[in-house]
C-alpha positions in Angstrom: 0.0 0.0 0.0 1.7 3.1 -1.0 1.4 6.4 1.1 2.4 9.2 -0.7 2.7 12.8 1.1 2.8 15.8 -0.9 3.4 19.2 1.3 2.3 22.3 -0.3 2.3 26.0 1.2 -0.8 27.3 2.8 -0.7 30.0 -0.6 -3.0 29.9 -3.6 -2.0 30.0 -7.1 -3.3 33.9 -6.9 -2.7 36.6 -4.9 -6.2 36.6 -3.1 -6.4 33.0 -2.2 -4.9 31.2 1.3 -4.5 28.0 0.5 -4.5 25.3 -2.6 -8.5 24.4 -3.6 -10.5 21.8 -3.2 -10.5 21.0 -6.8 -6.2 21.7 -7.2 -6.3 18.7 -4.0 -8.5 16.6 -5.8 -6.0 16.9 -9.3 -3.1 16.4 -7.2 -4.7 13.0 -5.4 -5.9 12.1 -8.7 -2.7 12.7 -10.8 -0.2 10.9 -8.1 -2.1 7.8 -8.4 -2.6 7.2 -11.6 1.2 7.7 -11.7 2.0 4.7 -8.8 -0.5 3.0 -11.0 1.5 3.5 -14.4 4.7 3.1 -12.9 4.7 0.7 -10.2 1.5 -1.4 -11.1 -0.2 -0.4 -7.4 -4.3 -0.4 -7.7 -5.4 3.3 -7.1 -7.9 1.8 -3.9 -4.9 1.3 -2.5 -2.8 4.0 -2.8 -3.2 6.9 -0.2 -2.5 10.5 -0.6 -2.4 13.0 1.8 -1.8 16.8 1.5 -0.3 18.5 4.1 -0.1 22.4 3.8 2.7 24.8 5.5 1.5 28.0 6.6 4.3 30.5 5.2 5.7 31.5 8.5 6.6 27.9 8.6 9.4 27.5 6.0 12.3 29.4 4.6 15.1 29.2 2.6 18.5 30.8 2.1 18.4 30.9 5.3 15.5 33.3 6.3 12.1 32.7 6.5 10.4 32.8 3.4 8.2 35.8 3.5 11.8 38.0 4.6 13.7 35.6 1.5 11.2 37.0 -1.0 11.1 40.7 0.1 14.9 40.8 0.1 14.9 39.2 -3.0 12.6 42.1 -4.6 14.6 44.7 -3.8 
């Protein structure tokens, strides 16, 4: 039984959204196990997917957290 975890960050795809939609989830669910099933044979009832989002304040990179990464990378 595969268990696959994706994380995203708690953004949308546009500026006025907080978080990835029902219907990007659903794609996402939907894409990965078609894939395991392509790939590696595994039946998609049993394949598992679970999305896990980060709120922003929760990751960085370079070093910084992300929102300070971005705004020093703007400048």
């Amino acid at each position: 039984m595969p268990v696959v975890t994706i994380k995203v960050t708690r953004e949308g795809t546009t500026p006025d959204r907080q978080s990835v939609t029902a219907e990007e989830k659903a794609a996402l669910i939907k894409g990965v196990s078609e894939l395991l099933l392509e790939v590696l044979h595994k039946p998609l009832d049993s394949t598992h997917v679970i999305i896990e989002e980060v709120d922003t304040e929760n990751w960085g990179w370079g070093g910084l957290p992300a929102l300070e990464y971005r705004k020093q990378r703007s400048q």
